[in-house]
Jmol script that loads the backbone (N, CA, C; Angstrom):
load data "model"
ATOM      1  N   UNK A   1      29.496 236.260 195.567  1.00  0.00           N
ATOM      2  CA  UNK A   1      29.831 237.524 194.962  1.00  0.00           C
ATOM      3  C   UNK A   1      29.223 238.651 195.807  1.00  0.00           C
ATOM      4  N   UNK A   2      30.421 239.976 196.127  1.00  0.00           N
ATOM      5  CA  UNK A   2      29.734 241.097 196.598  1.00  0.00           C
ATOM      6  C   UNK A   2      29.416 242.175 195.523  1.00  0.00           C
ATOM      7  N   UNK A   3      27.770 242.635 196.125  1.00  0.00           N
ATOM      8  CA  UNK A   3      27.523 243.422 195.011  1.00  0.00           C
ATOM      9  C   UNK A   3      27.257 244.634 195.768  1.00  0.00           C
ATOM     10  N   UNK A   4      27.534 245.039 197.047  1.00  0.00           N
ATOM     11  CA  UNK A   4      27.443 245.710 197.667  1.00  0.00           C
ATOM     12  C   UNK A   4      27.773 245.982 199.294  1.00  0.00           C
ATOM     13  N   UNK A   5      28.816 246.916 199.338  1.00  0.00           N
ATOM     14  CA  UNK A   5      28.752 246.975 200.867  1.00  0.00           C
ATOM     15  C   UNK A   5      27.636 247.805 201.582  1.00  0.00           C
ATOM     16  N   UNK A   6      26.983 247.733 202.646  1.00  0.00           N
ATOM     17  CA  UNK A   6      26.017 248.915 203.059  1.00  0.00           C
ATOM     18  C   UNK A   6      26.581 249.319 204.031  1.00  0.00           C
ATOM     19  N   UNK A   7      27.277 248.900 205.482  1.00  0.00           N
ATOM     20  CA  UNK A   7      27.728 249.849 206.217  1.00  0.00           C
ATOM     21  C   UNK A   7      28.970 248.978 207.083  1.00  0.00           C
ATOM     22  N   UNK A   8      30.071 250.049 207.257  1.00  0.00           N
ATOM     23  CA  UNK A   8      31.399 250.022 207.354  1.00  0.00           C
ATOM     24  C   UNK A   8      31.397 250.847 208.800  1.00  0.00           C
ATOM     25  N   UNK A   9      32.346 249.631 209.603  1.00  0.00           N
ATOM     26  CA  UNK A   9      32.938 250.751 210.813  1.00  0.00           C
ATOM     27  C   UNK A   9      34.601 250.705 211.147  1.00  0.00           C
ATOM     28  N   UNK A  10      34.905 251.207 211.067  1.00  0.00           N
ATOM     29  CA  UNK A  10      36.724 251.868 211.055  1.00  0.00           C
ATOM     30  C   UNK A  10      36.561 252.108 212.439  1.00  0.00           C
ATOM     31  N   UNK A  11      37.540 251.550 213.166  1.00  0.00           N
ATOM     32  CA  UNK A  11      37.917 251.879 214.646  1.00  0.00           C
ATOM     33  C   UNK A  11      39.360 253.205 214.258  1.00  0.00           C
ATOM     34  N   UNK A  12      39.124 254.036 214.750  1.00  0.00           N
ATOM     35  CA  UNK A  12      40.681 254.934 214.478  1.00  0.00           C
ATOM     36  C   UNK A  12      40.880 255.336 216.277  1.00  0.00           C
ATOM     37  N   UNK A  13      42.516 255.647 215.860  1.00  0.00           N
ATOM     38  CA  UNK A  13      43.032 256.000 217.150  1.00  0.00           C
ATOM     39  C   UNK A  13      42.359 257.591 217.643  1.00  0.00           C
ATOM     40  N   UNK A  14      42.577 258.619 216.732  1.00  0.00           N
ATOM     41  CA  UNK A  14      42.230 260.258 217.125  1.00  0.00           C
ATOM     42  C   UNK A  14      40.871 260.113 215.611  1.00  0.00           C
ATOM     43  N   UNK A  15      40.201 260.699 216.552  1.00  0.00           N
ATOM     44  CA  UNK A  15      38.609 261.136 215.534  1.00  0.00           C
ATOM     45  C   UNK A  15      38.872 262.029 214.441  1.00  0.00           C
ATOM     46  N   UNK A  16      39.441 263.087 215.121  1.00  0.00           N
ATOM     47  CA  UNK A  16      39.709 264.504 214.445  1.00  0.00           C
ATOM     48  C   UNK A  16      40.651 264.561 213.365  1.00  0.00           C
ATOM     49  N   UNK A  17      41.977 263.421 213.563  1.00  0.00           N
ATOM     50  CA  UNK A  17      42.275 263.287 212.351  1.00  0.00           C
ATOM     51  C   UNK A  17      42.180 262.648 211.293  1.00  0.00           C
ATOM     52  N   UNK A  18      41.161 261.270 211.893  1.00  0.00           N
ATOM     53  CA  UNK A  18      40.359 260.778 210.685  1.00  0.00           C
ATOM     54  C   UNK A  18      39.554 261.699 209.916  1.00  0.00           C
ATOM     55  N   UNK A  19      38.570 262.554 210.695  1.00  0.00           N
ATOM     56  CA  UNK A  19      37.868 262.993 210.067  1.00  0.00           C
ATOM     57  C   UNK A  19      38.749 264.260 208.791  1.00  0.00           C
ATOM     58  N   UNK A  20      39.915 265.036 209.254  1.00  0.00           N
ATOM     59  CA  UNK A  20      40.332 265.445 208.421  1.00  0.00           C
ATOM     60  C   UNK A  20      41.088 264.802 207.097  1.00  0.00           C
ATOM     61  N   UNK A  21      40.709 263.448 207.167  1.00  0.00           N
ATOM     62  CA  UNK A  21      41.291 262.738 206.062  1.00  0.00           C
ATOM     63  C   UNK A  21      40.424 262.402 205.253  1.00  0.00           C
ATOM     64  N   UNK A  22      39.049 261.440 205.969  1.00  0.00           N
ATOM     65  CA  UNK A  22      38.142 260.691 205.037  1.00  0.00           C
ATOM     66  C   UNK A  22      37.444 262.289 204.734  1.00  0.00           C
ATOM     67  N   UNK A  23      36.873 263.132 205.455  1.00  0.00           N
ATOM     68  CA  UNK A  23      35.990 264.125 205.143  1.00  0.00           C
ATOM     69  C   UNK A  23      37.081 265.375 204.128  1.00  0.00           C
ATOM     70  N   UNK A  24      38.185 265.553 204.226  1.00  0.00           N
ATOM     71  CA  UNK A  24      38.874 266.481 204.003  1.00  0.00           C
ATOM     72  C   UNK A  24      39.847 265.836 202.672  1.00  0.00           C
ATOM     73  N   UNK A  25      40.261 265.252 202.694  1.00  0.00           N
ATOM     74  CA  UNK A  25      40.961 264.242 201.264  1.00  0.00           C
ATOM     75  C   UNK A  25      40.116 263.612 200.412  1.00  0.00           C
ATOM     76  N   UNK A  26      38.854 262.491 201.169  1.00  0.00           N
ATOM     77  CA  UNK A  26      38.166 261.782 200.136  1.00  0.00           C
ATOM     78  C   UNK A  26      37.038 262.453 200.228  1.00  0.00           C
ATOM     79  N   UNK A  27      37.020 263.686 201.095  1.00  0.00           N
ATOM     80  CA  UNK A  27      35.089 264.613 200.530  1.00  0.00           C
ATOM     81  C   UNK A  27      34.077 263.620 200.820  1.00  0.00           C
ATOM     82  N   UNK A  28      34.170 262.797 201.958  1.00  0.00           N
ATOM     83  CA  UNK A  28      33.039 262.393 202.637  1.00  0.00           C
ATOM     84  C   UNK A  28      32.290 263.268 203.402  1.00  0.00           C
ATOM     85  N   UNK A  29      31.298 262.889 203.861  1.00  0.00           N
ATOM     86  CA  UNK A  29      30.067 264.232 204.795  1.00  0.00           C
ATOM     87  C   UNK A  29      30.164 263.556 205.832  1.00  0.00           C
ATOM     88  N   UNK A  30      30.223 264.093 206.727  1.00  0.00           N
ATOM     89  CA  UNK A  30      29.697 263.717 208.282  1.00  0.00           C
ATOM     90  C   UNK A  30      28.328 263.858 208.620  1.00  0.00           C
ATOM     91  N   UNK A  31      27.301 263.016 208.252  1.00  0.00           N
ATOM     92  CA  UNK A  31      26.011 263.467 208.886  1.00  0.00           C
ATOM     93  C   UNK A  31      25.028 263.607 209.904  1.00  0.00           C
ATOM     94  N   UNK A  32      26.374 262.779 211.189  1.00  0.00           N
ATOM     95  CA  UNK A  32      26.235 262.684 212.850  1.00  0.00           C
ATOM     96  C   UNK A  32      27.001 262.425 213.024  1.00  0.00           C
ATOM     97  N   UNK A  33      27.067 263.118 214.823  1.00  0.00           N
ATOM     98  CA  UNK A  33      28.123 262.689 215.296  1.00  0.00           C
ATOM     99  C   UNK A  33      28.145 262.272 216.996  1.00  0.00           C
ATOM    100  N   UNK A  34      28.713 261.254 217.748  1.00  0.00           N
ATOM    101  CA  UNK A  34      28.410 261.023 218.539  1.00  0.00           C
ATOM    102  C   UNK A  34      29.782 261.356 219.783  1.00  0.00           C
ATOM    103  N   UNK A  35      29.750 262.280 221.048  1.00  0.00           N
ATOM    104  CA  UNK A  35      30.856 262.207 221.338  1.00  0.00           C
ATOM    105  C   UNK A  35      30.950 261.757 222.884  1.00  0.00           C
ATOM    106  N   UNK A  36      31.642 261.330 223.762  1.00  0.00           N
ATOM    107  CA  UNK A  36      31.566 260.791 225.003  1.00  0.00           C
ATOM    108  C   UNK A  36      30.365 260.319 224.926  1.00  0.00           C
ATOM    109  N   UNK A  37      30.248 259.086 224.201  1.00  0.00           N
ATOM    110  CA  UNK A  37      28.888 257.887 224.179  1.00  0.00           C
ATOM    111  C   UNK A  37      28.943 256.916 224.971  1.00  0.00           C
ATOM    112  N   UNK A  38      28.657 256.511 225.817  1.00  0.00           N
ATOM    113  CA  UNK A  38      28.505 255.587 226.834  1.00  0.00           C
ATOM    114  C   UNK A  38      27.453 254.647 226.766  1.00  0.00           C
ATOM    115  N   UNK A  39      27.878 253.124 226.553  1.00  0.00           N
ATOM    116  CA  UNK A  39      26.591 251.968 226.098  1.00  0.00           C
ATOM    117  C   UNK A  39      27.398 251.078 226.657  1.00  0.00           C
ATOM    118  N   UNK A  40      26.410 250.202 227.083  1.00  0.00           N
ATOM    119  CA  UNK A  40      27.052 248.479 227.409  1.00  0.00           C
ATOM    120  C   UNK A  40      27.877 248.124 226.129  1.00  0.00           C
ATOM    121  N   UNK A  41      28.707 247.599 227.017  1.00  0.00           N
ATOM    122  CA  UNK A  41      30.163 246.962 225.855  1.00  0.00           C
ATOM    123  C   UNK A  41      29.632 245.819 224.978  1.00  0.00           C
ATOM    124  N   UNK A  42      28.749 245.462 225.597  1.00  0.00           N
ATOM    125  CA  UNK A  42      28.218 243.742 224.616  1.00  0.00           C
ATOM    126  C   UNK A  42      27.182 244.260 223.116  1.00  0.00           C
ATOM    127  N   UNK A  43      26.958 245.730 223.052  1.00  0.00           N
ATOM    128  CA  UNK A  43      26.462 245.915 221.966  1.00  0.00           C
ATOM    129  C   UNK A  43      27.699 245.939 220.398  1.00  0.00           C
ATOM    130  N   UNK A  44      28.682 245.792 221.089  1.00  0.00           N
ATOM    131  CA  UNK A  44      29.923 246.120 219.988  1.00  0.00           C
ATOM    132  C   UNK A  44      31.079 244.970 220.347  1.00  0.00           C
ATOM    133  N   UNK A  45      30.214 243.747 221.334  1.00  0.00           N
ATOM    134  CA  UNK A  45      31.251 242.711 221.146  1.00  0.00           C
ATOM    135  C   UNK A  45      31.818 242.715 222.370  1.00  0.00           C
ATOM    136  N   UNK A  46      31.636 243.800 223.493  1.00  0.00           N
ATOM    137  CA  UNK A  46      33.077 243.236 224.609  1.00  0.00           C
ATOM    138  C   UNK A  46      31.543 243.165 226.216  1.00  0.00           C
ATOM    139  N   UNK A  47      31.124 242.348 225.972  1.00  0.00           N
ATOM    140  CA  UNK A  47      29.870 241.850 226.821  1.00  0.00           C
ATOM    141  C   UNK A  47      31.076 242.259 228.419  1.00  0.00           C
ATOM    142  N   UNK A  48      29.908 242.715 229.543  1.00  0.00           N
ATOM    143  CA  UNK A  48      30.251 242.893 230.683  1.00  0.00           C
ATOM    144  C   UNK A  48      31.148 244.299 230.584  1.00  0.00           C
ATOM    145  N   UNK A  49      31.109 245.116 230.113  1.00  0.00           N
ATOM    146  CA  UNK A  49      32.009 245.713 230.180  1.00  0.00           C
ATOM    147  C   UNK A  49      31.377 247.391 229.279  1.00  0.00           C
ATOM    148  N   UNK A  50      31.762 248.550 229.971  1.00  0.00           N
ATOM    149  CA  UNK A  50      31.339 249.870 228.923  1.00  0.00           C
ATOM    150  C   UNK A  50      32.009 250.117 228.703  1.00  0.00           C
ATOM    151  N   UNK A  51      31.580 250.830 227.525  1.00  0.00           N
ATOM    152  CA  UNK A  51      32.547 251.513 226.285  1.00  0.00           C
ATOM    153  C   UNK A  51      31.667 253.119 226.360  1.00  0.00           C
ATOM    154  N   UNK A  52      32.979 253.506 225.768  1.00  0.00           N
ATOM    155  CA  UNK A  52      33.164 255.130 225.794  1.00  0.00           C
ATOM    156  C   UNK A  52      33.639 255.590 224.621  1.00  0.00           C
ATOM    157  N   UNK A  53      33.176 255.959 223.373  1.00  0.00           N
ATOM    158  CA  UNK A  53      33.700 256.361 222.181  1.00  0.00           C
ATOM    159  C   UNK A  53      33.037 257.908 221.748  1.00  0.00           C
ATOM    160  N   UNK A  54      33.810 257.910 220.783  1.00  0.00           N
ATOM    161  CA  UNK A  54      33.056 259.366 220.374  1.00  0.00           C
ATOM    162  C   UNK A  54      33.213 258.654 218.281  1.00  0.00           C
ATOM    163  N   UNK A  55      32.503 258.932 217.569  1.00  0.00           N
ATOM    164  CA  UNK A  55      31.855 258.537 216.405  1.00  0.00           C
ATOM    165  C   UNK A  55      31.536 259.425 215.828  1.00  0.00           C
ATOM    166  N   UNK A  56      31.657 259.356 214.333  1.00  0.00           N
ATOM    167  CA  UNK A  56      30.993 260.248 213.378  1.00  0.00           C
ATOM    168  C   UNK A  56      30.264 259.044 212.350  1.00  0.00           C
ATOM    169  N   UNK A  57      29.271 259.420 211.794  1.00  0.00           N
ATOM    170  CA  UNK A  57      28.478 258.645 210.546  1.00  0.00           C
ATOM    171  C   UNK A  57      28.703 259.295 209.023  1.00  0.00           C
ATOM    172  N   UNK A  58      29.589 258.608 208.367  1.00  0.00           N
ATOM    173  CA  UNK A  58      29.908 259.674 207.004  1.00  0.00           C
ATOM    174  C   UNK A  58      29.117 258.634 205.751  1.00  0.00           C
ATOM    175  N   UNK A  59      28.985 259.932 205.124  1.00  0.00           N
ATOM    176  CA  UNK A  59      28.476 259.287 203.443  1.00  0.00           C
ATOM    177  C   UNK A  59      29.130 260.107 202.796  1.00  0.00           C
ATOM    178  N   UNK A  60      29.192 259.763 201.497  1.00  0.00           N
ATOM    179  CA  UNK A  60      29.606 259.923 199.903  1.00  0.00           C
ATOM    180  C   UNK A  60      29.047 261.252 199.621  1.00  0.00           C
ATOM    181  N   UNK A  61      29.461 261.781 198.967  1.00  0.00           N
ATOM    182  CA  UNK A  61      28.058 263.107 198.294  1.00  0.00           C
ATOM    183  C   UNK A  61      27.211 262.577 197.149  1.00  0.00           C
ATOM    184  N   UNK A  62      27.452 260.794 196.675  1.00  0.00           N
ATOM    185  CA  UNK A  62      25.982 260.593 196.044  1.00  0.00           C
ATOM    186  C   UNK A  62      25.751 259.677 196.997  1.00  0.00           C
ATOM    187  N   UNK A  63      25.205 259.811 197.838  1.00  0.00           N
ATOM    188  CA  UNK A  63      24.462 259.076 198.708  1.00  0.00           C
ATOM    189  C   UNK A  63      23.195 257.956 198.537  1.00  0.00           C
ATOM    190  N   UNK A  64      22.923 258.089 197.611  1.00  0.00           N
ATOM    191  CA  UNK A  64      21.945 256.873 197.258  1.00  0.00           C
ATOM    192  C   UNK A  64      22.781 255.479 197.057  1.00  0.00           C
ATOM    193  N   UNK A  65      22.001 254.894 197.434  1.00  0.00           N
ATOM    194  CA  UNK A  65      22.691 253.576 197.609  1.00  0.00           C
ATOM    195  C   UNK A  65      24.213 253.577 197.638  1.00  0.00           C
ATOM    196  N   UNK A  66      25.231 254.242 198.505  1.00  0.00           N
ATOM    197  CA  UNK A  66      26.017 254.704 199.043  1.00  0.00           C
ATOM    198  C   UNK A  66      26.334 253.788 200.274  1.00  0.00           C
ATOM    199  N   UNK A  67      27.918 253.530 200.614  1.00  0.00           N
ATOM    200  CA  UNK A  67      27.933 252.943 201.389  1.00  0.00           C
ATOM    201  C   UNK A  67      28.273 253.552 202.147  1.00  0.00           C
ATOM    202  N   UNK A  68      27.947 253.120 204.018  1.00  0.00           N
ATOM    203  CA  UNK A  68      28.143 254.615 204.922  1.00  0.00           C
ATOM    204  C   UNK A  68      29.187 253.608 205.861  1.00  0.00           C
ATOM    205  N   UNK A  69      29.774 254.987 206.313  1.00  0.00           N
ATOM    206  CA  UNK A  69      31.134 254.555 207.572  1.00  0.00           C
ATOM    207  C   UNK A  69      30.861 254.988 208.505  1.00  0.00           C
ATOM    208  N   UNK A  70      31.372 254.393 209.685  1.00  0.00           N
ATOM    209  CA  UNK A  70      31.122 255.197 210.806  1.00  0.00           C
ATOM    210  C   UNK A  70      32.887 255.105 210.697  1.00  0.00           C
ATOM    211  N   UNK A  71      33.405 255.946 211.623  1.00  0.00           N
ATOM    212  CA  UNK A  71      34.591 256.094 212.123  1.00  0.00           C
ATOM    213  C   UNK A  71      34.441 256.307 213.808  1.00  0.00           C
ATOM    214  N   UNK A  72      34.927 255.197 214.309  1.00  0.00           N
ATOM    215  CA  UNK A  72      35.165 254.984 216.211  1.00  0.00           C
ATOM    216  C   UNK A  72      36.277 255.285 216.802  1.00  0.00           C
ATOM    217  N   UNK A  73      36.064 255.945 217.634  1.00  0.00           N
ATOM    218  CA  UNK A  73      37.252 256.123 218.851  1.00  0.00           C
ATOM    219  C   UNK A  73      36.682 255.596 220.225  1.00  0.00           C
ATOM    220  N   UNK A  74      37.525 254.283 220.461  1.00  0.00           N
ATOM    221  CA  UNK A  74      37.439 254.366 221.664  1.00  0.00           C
ATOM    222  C   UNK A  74      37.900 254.714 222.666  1.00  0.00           C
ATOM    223  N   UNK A  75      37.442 255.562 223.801  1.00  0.00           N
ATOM    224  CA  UNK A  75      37.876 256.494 224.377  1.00  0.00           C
ATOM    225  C   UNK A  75      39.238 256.149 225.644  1.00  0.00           C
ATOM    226  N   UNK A  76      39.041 253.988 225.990  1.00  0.00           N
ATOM    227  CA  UNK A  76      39.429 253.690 226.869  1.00  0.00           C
ATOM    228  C   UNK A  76      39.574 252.573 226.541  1.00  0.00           C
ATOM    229  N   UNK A  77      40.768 251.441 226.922  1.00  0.00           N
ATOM    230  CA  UNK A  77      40.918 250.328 226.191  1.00  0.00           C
ATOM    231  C   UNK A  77      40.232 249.218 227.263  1.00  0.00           C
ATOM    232  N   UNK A  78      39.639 248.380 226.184  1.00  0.00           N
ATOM    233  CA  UNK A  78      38.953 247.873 226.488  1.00  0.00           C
ATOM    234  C   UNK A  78      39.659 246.130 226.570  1.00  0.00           C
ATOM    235  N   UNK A  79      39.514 245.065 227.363  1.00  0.00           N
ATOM    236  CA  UNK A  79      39.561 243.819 227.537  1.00  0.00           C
ATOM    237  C   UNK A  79      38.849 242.747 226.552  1.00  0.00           C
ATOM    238  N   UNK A  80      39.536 242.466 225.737  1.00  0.00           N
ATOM    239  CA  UNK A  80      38.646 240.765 224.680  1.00  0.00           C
ATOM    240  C   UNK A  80      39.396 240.036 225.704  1.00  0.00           C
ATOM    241  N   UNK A  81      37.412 239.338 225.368  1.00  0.00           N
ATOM    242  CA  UNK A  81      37.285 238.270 226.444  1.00  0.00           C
ATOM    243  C   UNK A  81      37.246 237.185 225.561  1.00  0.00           C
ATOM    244  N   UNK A  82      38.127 236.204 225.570  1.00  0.00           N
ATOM    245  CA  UNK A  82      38.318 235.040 224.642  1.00  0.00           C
ATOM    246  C   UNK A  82      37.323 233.798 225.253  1.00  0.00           C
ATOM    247  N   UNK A  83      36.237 233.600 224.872  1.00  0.00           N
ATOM    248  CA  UNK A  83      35.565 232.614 225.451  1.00  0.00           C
ATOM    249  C   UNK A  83      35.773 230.769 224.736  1.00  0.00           C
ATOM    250  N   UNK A  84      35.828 230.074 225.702  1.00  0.00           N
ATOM    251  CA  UNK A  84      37.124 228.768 225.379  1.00  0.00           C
ATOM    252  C   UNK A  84      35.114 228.122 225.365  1.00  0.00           C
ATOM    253  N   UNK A  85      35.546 227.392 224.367  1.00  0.00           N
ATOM    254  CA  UNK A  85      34.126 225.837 224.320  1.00  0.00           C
ATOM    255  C   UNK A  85      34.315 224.906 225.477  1.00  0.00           C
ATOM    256  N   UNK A  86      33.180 224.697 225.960  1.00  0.00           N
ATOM    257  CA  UNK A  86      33.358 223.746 227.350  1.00  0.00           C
ATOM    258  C   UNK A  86      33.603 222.182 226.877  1.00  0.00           C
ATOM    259  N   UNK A  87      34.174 222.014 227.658  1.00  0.00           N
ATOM    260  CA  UNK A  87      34.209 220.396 227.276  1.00  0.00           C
ATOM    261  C   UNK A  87      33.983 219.693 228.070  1.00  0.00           C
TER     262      UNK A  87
END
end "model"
wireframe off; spacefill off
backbone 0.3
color backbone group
């Protein structure tokens, strides 16, 4: 049984019009935001490889025990690397 989500990430195509949806329709807050972010790709799954996104961190306006989203853009498409079991 889930009795709680704590944190959610939404990959979207354009930032700006997510954000005018979740922040502007469902009255979420943006309480950071990250833009041309540059980190090794293996922190988000695509090992060998950087990523380039721009991100916002939204909450609820009751924020206590609140579950938070990020919303991602990645800036550049990126390669899954399907790794096969050796045999």
């Amino acid at each position: 049984m889930i009795n709680r989500l704590f944190h959610v990430c939404i990959t979207v195509a354009d930032i700006e019009a997510a954000l005018q949806f979740y922040c502007g329709v469902l009255e979420l807050k943006s309480i950071g935001a990250l833009r041309n972010e540059k980190a090794p790709g293996a922190v988000l799954g695509f090992p060998g490889q950087e990523i380039e996104i721009h991100a916002n961190h939204l909450v609820g306006k009751n924020n206590e025990n609140a579950t938070v989203i990020d919303l991602i853009e990645f800036l550049r498409r990126l390669l899954l690397l399907q790794v096969l079991p050796r045999h």
